[in-house]
C-alpha positions in Angstrom: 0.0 0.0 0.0 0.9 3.5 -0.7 2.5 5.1 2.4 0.4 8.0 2.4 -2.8 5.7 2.3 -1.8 4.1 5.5 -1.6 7.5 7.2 -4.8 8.3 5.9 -6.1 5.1 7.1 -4.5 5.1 10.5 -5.6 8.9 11.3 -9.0 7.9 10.5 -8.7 5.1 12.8 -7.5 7.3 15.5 -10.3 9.8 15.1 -12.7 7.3 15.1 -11.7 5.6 18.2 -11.3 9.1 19.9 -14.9 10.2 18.8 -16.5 6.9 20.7 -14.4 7.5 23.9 -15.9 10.5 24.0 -19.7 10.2 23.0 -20.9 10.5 26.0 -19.5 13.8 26.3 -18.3 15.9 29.9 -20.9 15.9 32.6 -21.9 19.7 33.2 -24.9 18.7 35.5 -23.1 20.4 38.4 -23.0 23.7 36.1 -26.3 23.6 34.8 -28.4 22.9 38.0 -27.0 25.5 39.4 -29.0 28.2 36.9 -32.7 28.7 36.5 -33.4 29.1 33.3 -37.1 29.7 33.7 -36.9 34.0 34.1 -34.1 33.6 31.2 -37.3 32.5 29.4 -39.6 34.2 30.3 -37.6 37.6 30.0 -36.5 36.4 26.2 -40.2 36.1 25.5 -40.9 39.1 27.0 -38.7 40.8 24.5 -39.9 39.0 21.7 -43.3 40.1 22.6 -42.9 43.8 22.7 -41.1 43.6 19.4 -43.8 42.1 18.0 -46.0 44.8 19.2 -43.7 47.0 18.1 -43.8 45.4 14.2 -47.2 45.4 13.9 -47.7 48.7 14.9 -45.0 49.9 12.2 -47.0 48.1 10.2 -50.4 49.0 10.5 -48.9 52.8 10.3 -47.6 52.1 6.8 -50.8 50.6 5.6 -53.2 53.2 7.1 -50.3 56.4 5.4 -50.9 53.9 2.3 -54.8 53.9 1.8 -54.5 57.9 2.9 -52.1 58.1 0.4 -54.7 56.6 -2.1 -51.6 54.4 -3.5 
């Protein structure tokens, strides 16, 4: 075989044995209980609801100017 297929081939190995080692991935249990995400939420979707107040106003302005406009 070609020397630089058997690199290939044995990096490729090496990644793939890596990769299942580590599937499970690091616990950050510790980290996470920690926070309450429940006012991150609710303050998020708080936000997003004034925006979308904020939209549709703009909106409705434009389309009211529009019909005064006759255009």
């Amino acid at each position: 075989m070609n020397k630089n297929i058997q690199r290939g081939l044995l990096a490729v190995g090496a990644l793939v044995s890596a990769s299942g080692a580590m599937a499970a991935g690091p616990d950050m249990s510790g980290l996470t209980t920690a926070v309450d995400f429940g006012t991150v939420t609710t303050a998020i979707l708080a936000i997003a609801g004034l925006l979308a107040i904020v939209y549709v106003a703009i909106k409705g302005a434009k389309i009211g100017l529009g019909m005064l406009k006759g255009g």
